[in-house]
C-alpha positions, 0 to 999 in steps of 0.5 A: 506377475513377478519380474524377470530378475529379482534379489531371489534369482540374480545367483540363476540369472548370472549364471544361466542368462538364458534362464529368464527366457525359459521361465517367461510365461511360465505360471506362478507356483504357490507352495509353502517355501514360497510362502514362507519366503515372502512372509520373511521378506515383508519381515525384513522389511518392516522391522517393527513387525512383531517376530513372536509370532514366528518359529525360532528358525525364521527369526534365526534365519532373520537375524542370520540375514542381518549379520550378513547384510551388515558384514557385507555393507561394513566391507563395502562402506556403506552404513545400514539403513 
């Protein structure tokens, strides 16, 4: 069961915060963005992991996610971990 808020739906949920009522109890779909999303969150998460194996747009699309996460911890002063 996913949790009602997540990084992937705060944008949804402050824009709409009757949305998570709607979605309680609705199934969780697998389709191939949603597999593909969780296949790069668990790279970003484990920088070690070998990116060879993936395309050349999903290391760019984690590299694009590290340059923001880095802009947007330098304008608040917070070094990245």
């Amino acid at each position: 069961m996913r949790p009602t808020t997540s990084a992937s739906n705060l944008y949804r949920r402050a824009a709409c915060p009757g949305s998570a009522k709607m979605e309680e109890n609705l199934p969780e779909e697998e389709t191939k963005e949603a597999r593909e999303g969780k296949l790069l969150h668990d790279y970003d998460a484990h920088e070690n992991y070998d990116r060879r194996m993936l395309t050349p747009a999903q290391r760019d699309l984690l590299r694009i996610n590290e340059r923001c996460l880095q802009t947007i911890l330098d304008v608040i002063g917070l070094p990245l971990e």
